[in-house]
Structures are given as structure tokens and as C-alpha cells.
C-alpha positions as CSV (number, residue, x, y, z in Angstrom):
1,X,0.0,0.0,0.0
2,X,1.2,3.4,-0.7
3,X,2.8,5.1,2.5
4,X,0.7,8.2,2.3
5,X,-2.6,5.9,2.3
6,X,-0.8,4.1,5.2
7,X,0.2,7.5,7.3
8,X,-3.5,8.5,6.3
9,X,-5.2,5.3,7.9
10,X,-2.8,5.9,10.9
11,X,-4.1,9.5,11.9
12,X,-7.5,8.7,11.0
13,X,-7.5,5.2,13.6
14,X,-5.3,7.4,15.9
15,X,-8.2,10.6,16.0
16,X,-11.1,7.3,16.6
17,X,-9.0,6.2,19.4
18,X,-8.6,9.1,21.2
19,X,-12.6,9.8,20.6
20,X,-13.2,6.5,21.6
21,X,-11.0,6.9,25.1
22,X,-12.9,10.4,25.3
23,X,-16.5,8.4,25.5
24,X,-14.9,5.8,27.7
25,X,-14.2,8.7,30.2
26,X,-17.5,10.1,29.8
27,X,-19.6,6.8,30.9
28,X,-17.3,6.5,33.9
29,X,-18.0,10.4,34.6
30,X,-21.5,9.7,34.0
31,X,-21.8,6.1,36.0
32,X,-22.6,4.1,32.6
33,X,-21.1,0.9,31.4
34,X,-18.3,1.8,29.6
35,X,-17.8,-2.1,28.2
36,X,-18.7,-1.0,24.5
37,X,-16.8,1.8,24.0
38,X,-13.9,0.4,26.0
39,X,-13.8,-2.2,23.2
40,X,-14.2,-0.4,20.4
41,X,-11.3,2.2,22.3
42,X,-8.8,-1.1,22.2
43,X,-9.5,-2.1,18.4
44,X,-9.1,1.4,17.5
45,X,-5.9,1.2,18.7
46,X,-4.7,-1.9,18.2
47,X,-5.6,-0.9,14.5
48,X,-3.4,2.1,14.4
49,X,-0.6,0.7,16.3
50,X,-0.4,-1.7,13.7
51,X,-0.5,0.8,10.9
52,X,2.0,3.4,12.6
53,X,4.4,0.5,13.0
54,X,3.9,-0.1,8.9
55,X,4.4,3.5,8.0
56,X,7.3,3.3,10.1
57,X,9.0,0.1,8.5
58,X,8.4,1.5,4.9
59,X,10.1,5.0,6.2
60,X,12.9,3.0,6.9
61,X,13.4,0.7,3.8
């Protein structure tokens, strides 16, 4: 894949997580579950982890 569809998938997952982690905060604040968007929080990130660490390795080659 080309790296500036790459670093592009990177922010994008990156901005979800944070929005995600945002929500999370907000059930606790509010006393809600916060299982959903905990979940969705850790796929987000684990996405963009994975795609950071792939910009990354085609920076360096």
C-alpha cells in the first residue's frame, strides 16, 4: 500500500481512538457501562498501532 494511504489510515485510527478513550471517560464520569466503548477504544488502537508500526518500516526501507 502506498505510504501516504498508510500514514493517512494511521491518523485517522489514531483521532477514533482518542474519541473513543474520550467516550470511555465520559460513561465513567456519567456512572454508565463503559464495556462497548472500551472495546471499540482497544480495536481502534490496536488498529493504528499496527499501521504506525507499517508507515514506520516502509520510512525505513
Amino acid at each position: 500500500m502506498p505510504r501516504k494511504v498508510l500514514l493517512f489510515l494511521a491518523v485517522v485510527f489514531s483521532v477514533a481512538a482518542a474519541g473513543a478513550l474520550a467516550l470511555v471517560v465520559l460513561d465513567l464520569v456519567i456512572a454508565r457501562p463503559a464495556a462497548g466503548d472500551v472495546f471499540i477504544t482497544v480495536l481502534n488502537a490496536l488498529v493504528a498501532f499496527v499501521l504506525w508500526r507499517r508507515v514506520l518500516a516502509q520510512t525505513r526501507a
